[in-house]
Structure formats: structure tokens, C-alpha cells
VOPAGU-2260 file (C-alpha; in pm, 1 decimal, decimal comma):
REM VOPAGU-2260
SITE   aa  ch    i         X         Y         Z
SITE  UNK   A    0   12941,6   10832,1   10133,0
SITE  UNK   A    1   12730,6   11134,7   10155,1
SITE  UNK   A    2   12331,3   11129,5   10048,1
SITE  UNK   A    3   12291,9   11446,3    9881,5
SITE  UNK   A    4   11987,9   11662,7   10053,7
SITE  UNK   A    5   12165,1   11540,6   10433,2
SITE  UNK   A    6   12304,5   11828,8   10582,3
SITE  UNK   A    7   12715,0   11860,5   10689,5
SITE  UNK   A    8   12831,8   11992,4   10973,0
SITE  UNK   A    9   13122,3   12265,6   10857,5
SITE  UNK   A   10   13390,4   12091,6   11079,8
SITE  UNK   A   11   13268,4   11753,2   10972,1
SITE  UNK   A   12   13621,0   11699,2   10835,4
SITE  UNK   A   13   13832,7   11815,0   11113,9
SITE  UNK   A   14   13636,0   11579,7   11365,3
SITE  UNK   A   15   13691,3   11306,8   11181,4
SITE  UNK   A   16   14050,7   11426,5   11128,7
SITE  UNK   A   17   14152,7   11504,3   11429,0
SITE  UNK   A   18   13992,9   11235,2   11567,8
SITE  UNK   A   19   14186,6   10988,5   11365,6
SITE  UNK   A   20   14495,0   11183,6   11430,3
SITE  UNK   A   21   14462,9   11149,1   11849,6
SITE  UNK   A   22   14398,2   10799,6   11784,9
SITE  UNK   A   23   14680,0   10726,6   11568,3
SITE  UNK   A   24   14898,1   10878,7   11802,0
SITE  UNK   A   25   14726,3   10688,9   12127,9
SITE  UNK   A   26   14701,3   10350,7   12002,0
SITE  UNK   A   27   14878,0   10316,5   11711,5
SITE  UNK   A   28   15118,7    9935,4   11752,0
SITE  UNK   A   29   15328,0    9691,2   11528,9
SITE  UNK   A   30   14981,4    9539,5   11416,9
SITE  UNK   A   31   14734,9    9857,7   11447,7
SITE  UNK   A   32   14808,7   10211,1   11275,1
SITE  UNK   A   33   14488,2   10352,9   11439,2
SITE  UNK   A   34   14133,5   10331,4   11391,2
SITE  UNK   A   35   14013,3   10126,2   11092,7
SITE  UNK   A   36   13661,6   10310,6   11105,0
SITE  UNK   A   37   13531,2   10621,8   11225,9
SITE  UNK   A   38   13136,9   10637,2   11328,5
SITE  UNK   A   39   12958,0   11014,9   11458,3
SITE  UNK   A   40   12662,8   11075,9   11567,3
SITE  UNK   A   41   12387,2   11266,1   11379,0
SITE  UNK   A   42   12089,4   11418,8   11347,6
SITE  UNK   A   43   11765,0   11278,5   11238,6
SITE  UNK   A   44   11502,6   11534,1   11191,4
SITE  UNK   A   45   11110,9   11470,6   10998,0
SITE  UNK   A   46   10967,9   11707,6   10775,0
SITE  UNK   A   47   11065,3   12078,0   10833,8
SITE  UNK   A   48   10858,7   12122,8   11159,8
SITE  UNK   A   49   10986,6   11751,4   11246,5
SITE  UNK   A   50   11180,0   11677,6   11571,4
SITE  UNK   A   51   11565,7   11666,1   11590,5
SITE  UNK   A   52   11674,8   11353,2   11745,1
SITE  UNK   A   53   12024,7   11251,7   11824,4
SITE  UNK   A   54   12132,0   10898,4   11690,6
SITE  UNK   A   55   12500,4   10817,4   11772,5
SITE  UNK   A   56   12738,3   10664,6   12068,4
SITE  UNK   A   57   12657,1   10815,8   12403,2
SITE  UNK   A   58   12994,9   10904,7   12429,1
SITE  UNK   A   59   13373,1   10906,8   12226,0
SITE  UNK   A   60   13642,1   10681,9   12242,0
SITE  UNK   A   61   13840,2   10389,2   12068,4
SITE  UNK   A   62   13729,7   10070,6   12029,6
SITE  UNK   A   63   13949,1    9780,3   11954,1
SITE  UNK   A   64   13801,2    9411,2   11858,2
SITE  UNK   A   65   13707,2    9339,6   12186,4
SITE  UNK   A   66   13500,2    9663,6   12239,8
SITE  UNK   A   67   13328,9    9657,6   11935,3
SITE  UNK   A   68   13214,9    9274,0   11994,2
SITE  UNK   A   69   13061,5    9436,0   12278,7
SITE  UNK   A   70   12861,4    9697,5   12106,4
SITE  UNK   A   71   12717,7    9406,0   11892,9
SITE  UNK   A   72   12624,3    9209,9   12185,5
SITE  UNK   A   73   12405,6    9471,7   12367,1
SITE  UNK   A   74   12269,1    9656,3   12026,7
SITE  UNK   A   75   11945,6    9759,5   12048,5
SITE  UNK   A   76   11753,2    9834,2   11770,6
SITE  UNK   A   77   11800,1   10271,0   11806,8
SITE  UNK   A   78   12238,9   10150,5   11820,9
SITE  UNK   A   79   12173,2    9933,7   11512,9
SITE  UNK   A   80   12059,1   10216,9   11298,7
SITE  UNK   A   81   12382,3   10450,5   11323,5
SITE  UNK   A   82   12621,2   10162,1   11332,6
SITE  UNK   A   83   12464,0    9955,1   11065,8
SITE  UNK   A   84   12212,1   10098,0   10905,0
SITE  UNK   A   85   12377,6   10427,5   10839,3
SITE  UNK   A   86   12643,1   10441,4   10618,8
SITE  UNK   A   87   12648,8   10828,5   10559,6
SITE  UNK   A   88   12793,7   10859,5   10902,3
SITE  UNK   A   89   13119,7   10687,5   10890,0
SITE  UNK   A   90   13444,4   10701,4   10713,5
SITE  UNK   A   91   13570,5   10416,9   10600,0
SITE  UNK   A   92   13976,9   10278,2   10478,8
SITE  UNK   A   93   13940,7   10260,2   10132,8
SITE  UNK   A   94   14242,0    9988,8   10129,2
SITE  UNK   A   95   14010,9    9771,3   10345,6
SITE  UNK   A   96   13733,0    9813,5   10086,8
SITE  UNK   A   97   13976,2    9714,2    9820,4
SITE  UNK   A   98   14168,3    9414,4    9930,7
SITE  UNK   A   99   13847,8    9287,7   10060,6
SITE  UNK   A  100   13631,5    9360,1    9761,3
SITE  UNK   A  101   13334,5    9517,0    9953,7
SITE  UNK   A  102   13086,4    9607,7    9735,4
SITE  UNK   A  103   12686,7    9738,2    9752,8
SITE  UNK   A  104   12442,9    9463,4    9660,9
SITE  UNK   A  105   12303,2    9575,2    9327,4
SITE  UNK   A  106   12034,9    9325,1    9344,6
SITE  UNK   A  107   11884,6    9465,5    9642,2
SITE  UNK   A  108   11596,8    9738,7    9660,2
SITE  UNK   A  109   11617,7    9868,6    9987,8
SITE  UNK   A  110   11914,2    9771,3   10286,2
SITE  UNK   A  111   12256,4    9776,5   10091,0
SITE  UNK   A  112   12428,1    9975,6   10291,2
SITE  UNK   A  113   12351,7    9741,4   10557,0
SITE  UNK   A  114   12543,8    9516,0   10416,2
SITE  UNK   A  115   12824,5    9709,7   10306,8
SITE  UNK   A  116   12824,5    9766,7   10710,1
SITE  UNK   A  117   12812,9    9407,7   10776,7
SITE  UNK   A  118   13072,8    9324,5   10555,8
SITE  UNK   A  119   13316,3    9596,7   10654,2
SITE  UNK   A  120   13286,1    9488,5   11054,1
SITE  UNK   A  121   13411,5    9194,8   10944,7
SITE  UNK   A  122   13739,7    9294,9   10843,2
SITE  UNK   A  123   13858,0    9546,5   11127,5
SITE  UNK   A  124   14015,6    9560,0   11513,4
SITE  UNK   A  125   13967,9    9925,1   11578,1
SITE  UNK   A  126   13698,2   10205,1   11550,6
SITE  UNK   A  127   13639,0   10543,5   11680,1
SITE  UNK   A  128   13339,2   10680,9   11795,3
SITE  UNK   A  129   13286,6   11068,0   11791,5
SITE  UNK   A  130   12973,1   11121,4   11966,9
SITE  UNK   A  131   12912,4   11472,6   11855,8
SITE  UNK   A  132   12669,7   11542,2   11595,0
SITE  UNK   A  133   12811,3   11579,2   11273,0
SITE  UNK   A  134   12562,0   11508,2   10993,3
SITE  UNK   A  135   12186,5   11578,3   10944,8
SITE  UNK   A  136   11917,9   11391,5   10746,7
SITE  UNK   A  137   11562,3   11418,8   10713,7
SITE  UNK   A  138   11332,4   11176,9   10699,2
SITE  UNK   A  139   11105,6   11196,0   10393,8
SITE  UNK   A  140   10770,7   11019,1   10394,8
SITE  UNK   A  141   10780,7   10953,9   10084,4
SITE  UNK   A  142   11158,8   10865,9   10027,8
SITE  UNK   A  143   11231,6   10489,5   10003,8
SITE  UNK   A  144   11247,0   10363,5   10338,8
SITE  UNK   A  145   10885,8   10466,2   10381,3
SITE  UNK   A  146   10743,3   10291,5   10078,8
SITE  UNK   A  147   10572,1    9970,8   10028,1
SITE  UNK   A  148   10831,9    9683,2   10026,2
SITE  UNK   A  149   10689,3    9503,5    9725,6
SITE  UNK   A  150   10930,9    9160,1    9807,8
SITE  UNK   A  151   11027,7    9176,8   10147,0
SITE  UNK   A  152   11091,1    8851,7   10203,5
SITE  UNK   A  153   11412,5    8831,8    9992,1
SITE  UNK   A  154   11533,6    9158,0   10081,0
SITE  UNK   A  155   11431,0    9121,1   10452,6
SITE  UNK   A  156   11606,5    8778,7   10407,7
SITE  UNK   A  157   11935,5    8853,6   10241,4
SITE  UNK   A  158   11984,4    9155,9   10550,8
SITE  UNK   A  159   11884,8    8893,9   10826,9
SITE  UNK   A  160   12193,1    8623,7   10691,1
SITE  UNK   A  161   12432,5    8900,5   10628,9
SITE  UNK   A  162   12373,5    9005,1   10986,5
SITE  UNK   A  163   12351,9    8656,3   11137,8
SITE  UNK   A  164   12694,1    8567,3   10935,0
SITE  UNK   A  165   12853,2    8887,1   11122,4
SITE  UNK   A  166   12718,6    8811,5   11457,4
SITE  UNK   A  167   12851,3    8418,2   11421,4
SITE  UNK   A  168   13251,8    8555,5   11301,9
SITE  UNK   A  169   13215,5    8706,3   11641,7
SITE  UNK   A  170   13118,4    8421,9   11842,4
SITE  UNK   A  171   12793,3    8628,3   11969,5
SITE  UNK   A  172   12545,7    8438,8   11782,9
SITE  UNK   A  173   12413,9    8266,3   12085,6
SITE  UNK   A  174   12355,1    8574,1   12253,1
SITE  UNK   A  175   12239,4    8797,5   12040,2
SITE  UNK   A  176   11995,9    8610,3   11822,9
SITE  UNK   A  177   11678,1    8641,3   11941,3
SITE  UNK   A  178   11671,5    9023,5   12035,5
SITE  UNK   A  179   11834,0    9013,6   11627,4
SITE  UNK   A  180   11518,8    8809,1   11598,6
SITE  UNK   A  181   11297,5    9027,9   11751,3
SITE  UNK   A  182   11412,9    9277,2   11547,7
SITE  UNK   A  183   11371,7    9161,2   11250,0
SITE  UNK   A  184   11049,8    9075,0   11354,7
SITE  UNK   A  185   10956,3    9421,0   11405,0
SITE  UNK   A  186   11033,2    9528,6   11054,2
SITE  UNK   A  187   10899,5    9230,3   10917,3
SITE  UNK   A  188   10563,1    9304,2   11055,9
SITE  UNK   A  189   10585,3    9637,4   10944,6
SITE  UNK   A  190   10640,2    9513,6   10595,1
SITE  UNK   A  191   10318,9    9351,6   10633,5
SITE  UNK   A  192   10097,6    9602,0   10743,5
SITE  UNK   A  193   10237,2    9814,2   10448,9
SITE  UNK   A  194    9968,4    9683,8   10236,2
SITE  UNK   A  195    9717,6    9952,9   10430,8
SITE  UNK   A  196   10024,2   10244,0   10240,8
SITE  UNK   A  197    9878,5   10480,7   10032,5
SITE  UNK   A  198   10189,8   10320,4    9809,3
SITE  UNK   A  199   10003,9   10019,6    9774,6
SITE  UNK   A  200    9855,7    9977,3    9462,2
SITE  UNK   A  201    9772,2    9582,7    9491,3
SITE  UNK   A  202    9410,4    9449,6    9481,7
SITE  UNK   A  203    9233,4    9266,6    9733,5
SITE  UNK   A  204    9386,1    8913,5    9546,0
SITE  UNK   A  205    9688,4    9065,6    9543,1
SITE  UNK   A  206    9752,2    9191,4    9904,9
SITE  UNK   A  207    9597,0    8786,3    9986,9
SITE  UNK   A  208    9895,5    8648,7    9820,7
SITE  UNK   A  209   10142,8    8884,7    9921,3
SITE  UNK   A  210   10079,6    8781,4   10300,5
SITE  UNK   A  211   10105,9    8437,5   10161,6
SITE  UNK   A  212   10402,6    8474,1   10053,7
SITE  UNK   A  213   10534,2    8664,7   10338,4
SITE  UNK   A  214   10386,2    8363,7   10616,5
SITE  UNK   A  215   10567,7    8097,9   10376,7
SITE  UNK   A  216   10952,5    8267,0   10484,5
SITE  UNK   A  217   11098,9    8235,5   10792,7
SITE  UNK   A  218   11101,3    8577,6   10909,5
SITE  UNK   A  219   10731,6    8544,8   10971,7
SITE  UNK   A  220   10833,9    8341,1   11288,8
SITE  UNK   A  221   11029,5    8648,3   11376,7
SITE  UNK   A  222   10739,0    8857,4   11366,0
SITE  UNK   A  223   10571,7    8608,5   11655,5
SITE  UNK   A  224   10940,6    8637,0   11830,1
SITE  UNK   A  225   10839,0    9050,7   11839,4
SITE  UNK   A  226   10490,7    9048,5   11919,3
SITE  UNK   A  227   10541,2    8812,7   12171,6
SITE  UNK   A  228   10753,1    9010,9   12350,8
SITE  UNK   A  229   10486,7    9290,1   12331,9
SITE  UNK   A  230   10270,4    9399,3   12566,6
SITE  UNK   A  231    9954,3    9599,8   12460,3
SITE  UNK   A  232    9612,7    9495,6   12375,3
SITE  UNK   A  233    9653,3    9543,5   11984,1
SITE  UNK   A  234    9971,5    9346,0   11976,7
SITE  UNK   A  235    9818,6    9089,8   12207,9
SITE  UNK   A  236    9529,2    9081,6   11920,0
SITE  UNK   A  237    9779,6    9058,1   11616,6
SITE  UNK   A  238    9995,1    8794,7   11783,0
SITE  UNK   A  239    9685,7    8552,8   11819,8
SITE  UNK   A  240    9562,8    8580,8   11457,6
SITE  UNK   A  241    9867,8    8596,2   11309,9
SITE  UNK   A  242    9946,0    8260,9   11528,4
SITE  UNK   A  243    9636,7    8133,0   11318,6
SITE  UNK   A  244    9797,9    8168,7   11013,4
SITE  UNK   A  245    9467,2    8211,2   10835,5
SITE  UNK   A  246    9532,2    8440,4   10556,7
SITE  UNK   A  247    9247,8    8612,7   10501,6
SITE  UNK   A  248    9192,9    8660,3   10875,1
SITE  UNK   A  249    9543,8    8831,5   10893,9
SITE  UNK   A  250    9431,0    9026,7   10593,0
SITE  UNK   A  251    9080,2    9178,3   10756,7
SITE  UNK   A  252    9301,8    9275,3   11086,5
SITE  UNK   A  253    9545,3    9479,9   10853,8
SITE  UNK   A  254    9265,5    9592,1   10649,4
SITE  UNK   A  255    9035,5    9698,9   11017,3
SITE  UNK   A  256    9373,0    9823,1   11236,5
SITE  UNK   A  257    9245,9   10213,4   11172,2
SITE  UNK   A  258    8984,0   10041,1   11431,3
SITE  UNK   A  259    9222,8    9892,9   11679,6
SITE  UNK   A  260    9426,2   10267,9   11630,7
SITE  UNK   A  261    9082,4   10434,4   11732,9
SITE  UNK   A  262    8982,0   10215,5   12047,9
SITE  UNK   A  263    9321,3   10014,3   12151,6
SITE  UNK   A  264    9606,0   10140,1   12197,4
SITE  UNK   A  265    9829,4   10215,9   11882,6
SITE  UNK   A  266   10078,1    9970,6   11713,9
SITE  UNK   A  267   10421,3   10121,9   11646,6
């Protein structure tokens, strides 16, 4: 799956081929003919002065079931973008796919290939991580990630139970849920503030009842789980009103934070 204004490396193929090959050859059993998924790393680069930034596994190597339970245990939310989030960056067994029906969401707006991701994990025992850098995307400020979520709560939602149902086929539930939590948290509150976007054509009525709607799901909790965890004045400020659950006082913090940006530190 290839978005088309990313950027391939030429020998994109011949990693991932070769790659497969040496695995095939390494590990290949009775019940395993190699890697069942192949993940690289990439490049994620903003605007065209922007910064490239790796995103990928710190190293290669093959993972079998065991290994990649692991990864899921300790992912951090920087891990969780090129193994889930990212589905531009893998190749994939299209007989797994097809016996398995895995299919993108068509109801969703924004996070399908999340859960193609979550759905795929599901089904293998081996992966192969290349960590060179393979692929390159930008990030566009106006592309879709960085526009106003108009229902977060049922997209933010569907992501959070498709991840949860991975995590608990694992056995890891326990563990990992609240850093999962915490992340979800983190985009969650960023959903909220959205309603300061330039993309954000709702009224003052309007943006009242969309953070009604968003404090009456359960991923607001989530966004206490994050703050909470949070250290800085302005976080320190947003976790105690947003603890109030007083909407229009939530509403006059988004509304003033180009204040708390000016004279407390800034909220990422």
C-alpha cells in the first residue's frame, strides 16, 4: 500500500526481498515458511524546509510470536506509529488478508489503516524488521491527519477497542493498558483543542456541544489518565478544569490557551 506523493527508496524492493529471502532460508520450519510481515523504517519529513526524522525499529531482525508480544508490551507512542499507524511501510501476505477477510473500515474518517494493522497482528507468528529507511512521507498541514476531527469520539472509539481487542489476544492487556490509555488520552485531548483549528468552522454553540459530547465518552477519562501523568504548569492547569467538567469553563481555557502558550510553558 503506497500513498501516492510518499517518496520510494529505489531498492525498496530488494530490501524487502532479500530480506524475506534470508529469513525464509533462516527460520523457515514444518509450521513457519518465513516471515508473515515485513515492517522498515522511514522517513518523516514537514514541509520542504521540514526536518527528516527516522521512524522505524532501532535495529533488523526476525521476530516470531513471542518477540512481537514484546514489542506490544513496551510500545511507546513514537513505536506505535510505524508499527500501527503506518501501513505504507509494510508488506503484507496477501493469503493472510484473504482467508482472514481483512478489510479497511469504510465507515471510518480518519484511522483505518490502524485497524487493518490491528487486525493483521492478529493472525501472524513471524515478522521482519528492516531498520533501514526505505520510504519517505511528508507531513502536510493541511492533509487529513491535521484537520479538525468533527466526531472523534466514534472514530477515537472504534481505534481504542480494535487496539484493546489486539492487546487482550495477547494476554498483555494488563500491562499495557494504561500507557494505551495514556495514549489515547493524548490524542483525545488533542481532538479537543482542535476547535481553536483554523479548520473549525463551528460557532460558539457549536464548539459548547461538541466538548459535550466529547466529556460524555469514555476516552475523556483517558485524557485525565495523560494529563495526569504530565508535568508542566499548563497541563497542571488543563487537568484541574477539565477535572471540573464544567463545559463552558473547558471551553474559555481552549478558547484563552494562545495565553497559557505566551506565559506558561507550551502544550504539545
Amino acid at each position: 500500500f503506497i500513498d501516492v506523493d510518499d517518496i520510494l527508496h529505489a531498492d525498496l524492493f530488494e530490501r524487502f526481498s532479500r530480506r524475506l529471502s534470508e529469513d525464509c532460508r533462516n527460520h523457515a520450519s514444518e509450521k513457519m515458511s518465513g516471515a508473515e510481515l515485513a515492517v522498515c523504517g522511514c522517513i518523516r519529513r514537514t514541509g520542504e524546509d521540514g526536518e527528516a526524522v527516522y521512524c522505524g525499529p532501532e535495529k533488523s531482525g526476525f521476530l516470531n510470536k513471542n518477540d512481537i508480544i514484546d514489542v506490544f508490551t513496551n510500545m511507546n507512542m513514537e513505536s506505535r506509529y510505524w508499527m500501527l499507524d503506518y501501513i505504507w511501510n509494510k508488506w503484507f501476505r496477501r493469503d493472510i488478508i484473504e482467508q482472514f477477510q481483512i478489510r479497511f473500515p469504510e465507515d471510518l474518517s480518519l484511522g483505518e489503516d490502524f485497524v487493518f494493522n490491528t487486525h493483521y497482528y492478529r493472525y501472524i507468528r513471524s515478522m521482519t524488521m528492516i531498520s533501514d529507511p526505505c520510504y519517505e512521507y511528508e507531513v502536510h498541514a493541511d492533509g487529513l491527519t491535521g484537520c479538525f476531527q468533527r466526531r472523534p469520539w466514534k472514530d477515537r472509539a472504534e481505534l481504542y477497542a480494535s487496539h484493546k481487542r489486539l492487546l487482550q489476544i495477547f494476554g498483555i492487556w494488563d500491562l499495557t493498558r494504561s500507557e494505551v490509555r495514556r495514549q489515547y488520552g493524548q490524542i483525545y485531548f488533542g481532538d479537543m483543542r482542535g476547535i481553536n483549528s483554523l479548520k473549525c468552522k463551528y460557532d460558539a454553540s457549536q464548539k459548547l456541544s461538541y466538548i459535550r459530547k466529547m466529556m460524555s465518552d469514555e476516552l475523556f477519562d483517558m485524557i485525565l489518565d495523560y494529563l495526569s501523568a504530565q508535568e508542566k504548569p499548563a497541563y497542571i492547569i488543563y487537568r484541574i478544569v477539565l477535572k471540573s467538567r464544567s463545559v463552558r469553563l473547558i471551553y474559555f481555557l481552549i478558547r484563552a490557551e494562545w495565553l497559557i502558550k505566551r506565559f506558561l510553558s507550551p502544550v504539545v
